[in-house]
ZARO-908672 format. One line per field, with one value per residue (C-alpha): x, y, z. Coordinates in nm, 4 decimals. Layout:
// ZARO-908672
u	[X|...];
v	[Y|...];
w	[Z|...];
***
This chain:
// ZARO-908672
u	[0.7875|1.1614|1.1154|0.8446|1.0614|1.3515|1.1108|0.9764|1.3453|1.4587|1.1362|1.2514|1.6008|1.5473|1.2406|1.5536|1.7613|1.4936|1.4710|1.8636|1.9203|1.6276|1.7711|2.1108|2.0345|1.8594|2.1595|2.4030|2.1337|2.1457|2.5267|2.6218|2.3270|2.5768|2.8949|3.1176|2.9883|3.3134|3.0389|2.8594|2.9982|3.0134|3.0525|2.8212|2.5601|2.5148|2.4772|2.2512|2.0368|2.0940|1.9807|1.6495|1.5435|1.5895|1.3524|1.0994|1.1317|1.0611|0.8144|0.6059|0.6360|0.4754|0.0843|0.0727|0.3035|0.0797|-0.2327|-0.0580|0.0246|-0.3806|-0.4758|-0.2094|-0.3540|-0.7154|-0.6506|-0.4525|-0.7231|-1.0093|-0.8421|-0.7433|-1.1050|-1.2395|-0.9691|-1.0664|-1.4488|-1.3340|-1.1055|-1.4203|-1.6387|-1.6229|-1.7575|-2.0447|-2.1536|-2.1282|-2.3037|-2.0734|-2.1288|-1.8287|-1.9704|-1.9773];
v	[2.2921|2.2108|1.8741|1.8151|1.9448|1.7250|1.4377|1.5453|1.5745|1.2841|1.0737|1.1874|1.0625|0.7183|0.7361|0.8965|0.5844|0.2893|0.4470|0.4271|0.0956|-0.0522|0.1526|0.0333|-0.3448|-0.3380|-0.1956|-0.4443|-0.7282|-0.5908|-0.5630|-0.8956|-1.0798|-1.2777|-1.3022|-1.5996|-1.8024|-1.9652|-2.2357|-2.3390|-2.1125|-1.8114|-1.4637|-1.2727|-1.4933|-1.4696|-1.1067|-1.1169|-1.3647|-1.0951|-0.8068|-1.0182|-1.0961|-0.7114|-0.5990|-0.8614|-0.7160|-0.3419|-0.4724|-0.6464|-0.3415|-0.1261|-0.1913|-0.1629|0.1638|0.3095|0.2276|0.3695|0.7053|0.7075|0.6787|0.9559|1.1744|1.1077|1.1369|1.5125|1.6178|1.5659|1.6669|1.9686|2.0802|2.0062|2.2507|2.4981|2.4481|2.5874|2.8515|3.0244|2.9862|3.2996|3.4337|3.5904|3.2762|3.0973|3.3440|3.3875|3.7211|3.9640|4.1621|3.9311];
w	[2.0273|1.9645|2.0422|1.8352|1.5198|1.6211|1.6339|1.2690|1.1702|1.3256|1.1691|0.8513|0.8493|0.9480|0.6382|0.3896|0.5534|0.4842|0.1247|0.1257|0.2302|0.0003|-0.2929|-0.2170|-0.1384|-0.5065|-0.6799|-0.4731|-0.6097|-0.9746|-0.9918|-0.8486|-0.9968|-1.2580|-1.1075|-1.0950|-0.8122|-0.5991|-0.5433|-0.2226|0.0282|-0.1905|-0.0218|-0.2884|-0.2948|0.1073|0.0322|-0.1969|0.0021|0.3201|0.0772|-0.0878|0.2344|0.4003|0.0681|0.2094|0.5398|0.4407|0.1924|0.4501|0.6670|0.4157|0.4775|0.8907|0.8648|0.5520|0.7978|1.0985|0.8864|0.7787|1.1594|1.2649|0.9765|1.0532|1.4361|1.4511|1.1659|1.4250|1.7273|1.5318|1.4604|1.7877|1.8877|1.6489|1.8053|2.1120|1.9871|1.8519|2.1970|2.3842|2.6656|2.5133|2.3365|2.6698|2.8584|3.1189|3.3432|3.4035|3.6531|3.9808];
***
């Protein structure tokens, strides 16, 4: 049971920390978007071409980890009611004799 909540808590920070670093990467973007440019090899413009292109990355991440979320949710949903079938079988109901 413990390490089931550290895995919840643990799944949760590195969610908080992709919603960081997007957040982040977009302000960096919208801050630096009209700076003076030193030209071709220009520091700010590498970084803004490092943060577009970790968006894209997250971005094209979204749709196989929103299906993979559905599946989890669908798949502990029905293993949770089968469970709860045979919480309410009892020995009565399965006709099982005591007495032997």
């Amino acid at each position: 049971m413990y390490k089931n909540n550290l895995k919840n808590k643990i799944a949760l920070c590195l969610a908080i920390l992709a919603l960081f670093v997007i957040f982040y990467a977009e302000l960096f973007i919208i801050n630096n978007i009209h700076h003076n440019c030193n030209g071709k090899n220009c520091p700010i413009c590498a970084e803004i071409q490092i943060a577009e292109s970790m968006i894209q990355q997250f971005g094209s991440a979204v749709p196989p980890v929103m299906l993979l979320i559905v599946f989890v949710c669908f798949f502990t949903e029905t293993t949770s009611i089968a469970n709860q079938v045979n919480l309410f079988s009892t020995p009565v109901e399965m006709k099982v004799r005591m007495d032997v």
